[in-house]
C-alpha positions in Angstrom: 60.0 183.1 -119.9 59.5 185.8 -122.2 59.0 189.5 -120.6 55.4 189.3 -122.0 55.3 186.0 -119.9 56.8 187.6 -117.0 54.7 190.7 -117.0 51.7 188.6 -117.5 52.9 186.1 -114.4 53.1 189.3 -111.6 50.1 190.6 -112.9 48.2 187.4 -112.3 49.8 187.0 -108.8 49.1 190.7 -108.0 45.1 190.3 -109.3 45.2 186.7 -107.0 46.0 189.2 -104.1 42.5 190.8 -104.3 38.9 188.9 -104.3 37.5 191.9 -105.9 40.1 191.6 -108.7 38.0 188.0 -109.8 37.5 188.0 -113.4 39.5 191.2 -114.2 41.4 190.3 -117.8 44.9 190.8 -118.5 44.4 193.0 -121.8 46.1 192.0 -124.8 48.1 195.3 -125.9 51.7 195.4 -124.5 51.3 199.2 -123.6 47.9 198.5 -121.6 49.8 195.2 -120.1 52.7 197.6 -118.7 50.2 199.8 -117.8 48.0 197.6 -115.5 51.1 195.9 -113.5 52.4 199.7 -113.1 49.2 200.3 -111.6 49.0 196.6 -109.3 52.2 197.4 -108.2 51.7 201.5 -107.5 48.2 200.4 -105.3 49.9 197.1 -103.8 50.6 198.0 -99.4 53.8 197.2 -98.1 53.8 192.9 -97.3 55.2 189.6 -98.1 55.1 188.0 -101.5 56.2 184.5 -102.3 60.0 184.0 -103.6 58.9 183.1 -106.9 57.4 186.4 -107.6 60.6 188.3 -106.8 62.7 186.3 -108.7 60.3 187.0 -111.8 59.8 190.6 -111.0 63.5 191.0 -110.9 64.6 189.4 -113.8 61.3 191.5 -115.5 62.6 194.7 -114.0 66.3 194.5 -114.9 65.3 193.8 -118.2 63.4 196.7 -118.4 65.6 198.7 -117.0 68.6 197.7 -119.2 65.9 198.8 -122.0 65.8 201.6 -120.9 69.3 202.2 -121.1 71.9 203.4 -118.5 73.5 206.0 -117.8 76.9 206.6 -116.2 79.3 210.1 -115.5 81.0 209.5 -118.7 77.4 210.5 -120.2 77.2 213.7 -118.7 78.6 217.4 -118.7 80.6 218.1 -116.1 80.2 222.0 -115.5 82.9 222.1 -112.6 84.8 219.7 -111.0 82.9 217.2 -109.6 79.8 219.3 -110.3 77.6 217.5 -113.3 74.2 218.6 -115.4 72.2 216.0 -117.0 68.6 215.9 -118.0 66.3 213.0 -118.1 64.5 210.2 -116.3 66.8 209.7 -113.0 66.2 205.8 -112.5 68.3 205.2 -115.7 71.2 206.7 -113.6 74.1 203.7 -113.1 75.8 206.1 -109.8 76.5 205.4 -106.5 73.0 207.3 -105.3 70.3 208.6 -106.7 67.9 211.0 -104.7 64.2 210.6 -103.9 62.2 213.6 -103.4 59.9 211.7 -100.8 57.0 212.3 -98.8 56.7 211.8 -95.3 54.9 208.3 -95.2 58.5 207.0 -96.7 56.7 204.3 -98.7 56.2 205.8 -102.0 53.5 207.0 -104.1 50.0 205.4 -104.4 48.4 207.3 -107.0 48.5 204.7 -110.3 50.9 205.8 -112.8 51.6 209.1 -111.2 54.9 210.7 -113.2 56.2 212.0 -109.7 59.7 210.8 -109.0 58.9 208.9 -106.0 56.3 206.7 -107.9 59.0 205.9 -110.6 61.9 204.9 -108.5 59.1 203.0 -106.4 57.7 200.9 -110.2 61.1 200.4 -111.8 63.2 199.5 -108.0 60.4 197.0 -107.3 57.8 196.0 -104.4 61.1 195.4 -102.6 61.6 198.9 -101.9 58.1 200.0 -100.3 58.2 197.2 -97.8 62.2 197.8 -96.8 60.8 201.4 -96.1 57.8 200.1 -94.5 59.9 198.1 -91.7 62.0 201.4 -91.7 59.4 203.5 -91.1 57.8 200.6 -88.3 60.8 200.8 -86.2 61.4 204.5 -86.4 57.6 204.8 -85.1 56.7 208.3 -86.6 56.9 210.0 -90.1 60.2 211.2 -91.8 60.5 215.1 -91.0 61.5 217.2 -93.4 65.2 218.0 -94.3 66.4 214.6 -93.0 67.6 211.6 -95.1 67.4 207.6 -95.3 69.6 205.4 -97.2 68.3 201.8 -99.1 68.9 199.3 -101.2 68.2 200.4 -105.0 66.8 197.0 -105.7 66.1 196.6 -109.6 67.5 200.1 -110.4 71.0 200.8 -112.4 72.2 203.0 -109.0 73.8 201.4 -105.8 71.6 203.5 -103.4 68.1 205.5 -103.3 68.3 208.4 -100.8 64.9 209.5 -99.6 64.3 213.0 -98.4 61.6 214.7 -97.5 61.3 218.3 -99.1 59.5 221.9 -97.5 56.0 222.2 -99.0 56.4 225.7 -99.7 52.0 227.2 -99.2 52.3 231.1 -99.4 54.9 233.3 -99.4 58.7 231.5 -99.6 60.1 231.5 -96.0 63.3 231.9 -94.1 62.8 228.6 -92.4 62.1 226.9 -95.9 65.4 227.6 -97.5 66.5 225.9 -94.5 64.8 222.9 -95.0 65.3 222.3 -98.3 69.5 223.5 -97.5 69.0 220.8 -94.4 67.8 218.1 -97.1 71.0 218.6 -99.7 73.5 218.4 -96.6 71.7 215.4 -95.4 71.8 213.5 -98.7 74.8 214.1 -98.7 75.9 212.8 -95.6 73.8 209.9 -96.1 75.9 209.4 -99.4 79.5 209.6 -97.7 78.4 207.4 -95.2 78.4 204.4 -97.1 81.1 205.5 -99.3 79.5 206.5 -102.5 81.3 207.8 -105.0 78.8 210.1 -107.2 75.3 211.0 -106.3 72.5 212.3 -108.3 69.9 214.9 -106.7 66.4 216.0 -108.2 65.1 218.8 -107.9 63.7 218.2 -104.6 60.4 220.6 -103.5 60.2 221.8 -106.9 56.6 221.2 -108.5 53.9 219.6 -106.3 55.8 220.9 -103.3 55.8 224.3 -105.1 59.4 225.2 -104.2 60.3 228.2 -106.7 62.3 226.8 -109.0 65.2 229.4 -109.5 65.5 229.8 -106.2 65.7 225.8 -105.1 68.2 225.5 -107.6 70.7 228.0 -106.2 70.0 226.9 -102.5 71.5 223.3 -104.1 74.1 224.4 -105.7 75.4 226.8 -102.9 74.6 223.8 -100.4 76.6 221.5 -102.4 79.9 223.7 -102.5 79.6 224.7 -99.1 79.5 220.8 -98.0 82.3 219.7 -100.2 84.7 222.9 -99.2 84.1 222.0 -95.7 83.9 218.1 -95.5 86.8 218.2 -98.4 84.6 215.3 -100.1 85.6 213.4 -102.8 81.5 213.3 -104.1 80.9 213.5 -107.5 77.4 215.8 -107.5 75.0 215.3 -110.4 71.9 217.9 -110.7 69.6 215.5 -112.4 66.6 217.9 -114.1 63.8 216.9 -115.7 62.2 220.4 -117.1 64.2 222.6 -119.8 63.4 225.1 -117.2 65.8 223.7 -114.8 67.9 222.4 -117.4 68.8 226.2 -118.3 68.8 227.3 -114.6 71.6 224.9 -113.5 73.8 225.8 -116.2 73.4 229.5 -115.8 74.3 228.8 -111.7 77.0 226.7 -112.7 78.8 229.0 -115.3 
């Protein structure tokens, strides 16, 4: 199969899934093709699918991904030892973990074609992901509280690992408890990432934007947190600050230097 055949396969299975879906077309443009399976797989709830559409959304996804092109440490800046800057679309990242700024349902975003980084990792990992974290969420039995971490499978993406934490909301002034949080979710990551032996991890910058974390501030909590856990563990982690803004971009490197 060609990709366009591919894309055009999990789009018909994903339509099939939905009676209201009858007669819907699969457009003709590429970009408006990408666009719609983006969107069937963004609104899809966790459940089973049939073998053959994995095996066609995988072989899709990697190809996408190695499209995309990867990413590894020797890419990057490393500002201090072990400490590393880059900037850019994190699920490119080929490291032992990437991080997942979260919310607390665990399973993703729903909103079609958001640009938030848990609706990304979500589109390019594949449907595998949502319903691992759905049976995940199942046996834990209530939502993921904040500054807390879970490890999974990375699926389709370049990295080993996804970490998913879940970040303050910051509504009002910036708090005490807050800065705890978001210091509770680095640590946790982190320990998450050790745990399974990881070798380099890559951390957004969680709370910042929708959870309206101040930006400056967030990014010197993560940097502080990050020495403080490798001075005291004596771990071997390789951390990556993964930013997406110029904002941040110039923040990390002031902190750094």
């Amino acid at each position: 199969m060609t990709q366009e055949q591919k894309r055009k396969f999990l789009i018909k299975e994903l339509l099939n899934e939905h009676r209201e879906y009858d007669g819907v077309a699969i457009p003709e443009m590429v970009s408006e093709q990408k666009k719609m399976l983006r969107i069937l797989m963004n609104i899809r709830m966790p459940g089973k699918i049939s073998p053959d559409f994995l095996k066609v959304q995988d072989d899709y996804l990697q190809e996408v991904n190695r499209e995309k092109g990867h990413v590894t440490l020797a890419d990057m800046d490393e500002i201090q030892k072990d400490l590393y800057i880059w900037q850019g679309d994190i699920t490119r990242l080929a490291v032992g973990a990437i991080v997942n700024a979260a919310n607390s349902g665990m399973t993703g975003c729903y909103q079609p074609c958001h640009n938030c980084i848990d609706n990304c990792i979500h589109t390019f990992a594949g449907i595998q992901l949502r319903n691992y974290c759905q049976d995940m969420m199942v046996k834990q039995g209530y939502e993921e509280p904040t500054g807390q971490a879970k490890i999974t499978p990375a699926y389709n993406l370049p990295s080993d690992y996804v970490i998913h934490t879940v970040g303050p909301i910051v509504q009002g002034a910036l708090t005490e408890d807050h800065e705890k949080r978001l210091a509770s979710c680095y640590r946790s990551c982190l320990e998450a990432a050790d745990a399974v032996g990881a070798e380099s991890l890559a951390f957004c910058c969680i709370s910042t934007g929708l959870f309206m974390f101040p930006n400056r501030r967030a990014a010197e909590i993560a940097v502080s947190t990050v020495r403080q856990y490798k001075a005291t563990t004596q771990s071997k982690i390789k951390v990556i600050f993964n930013v997406f803004k110029d904002e941040d971009d110039r923040i990390y490197r002031q902190l750094l230097r």
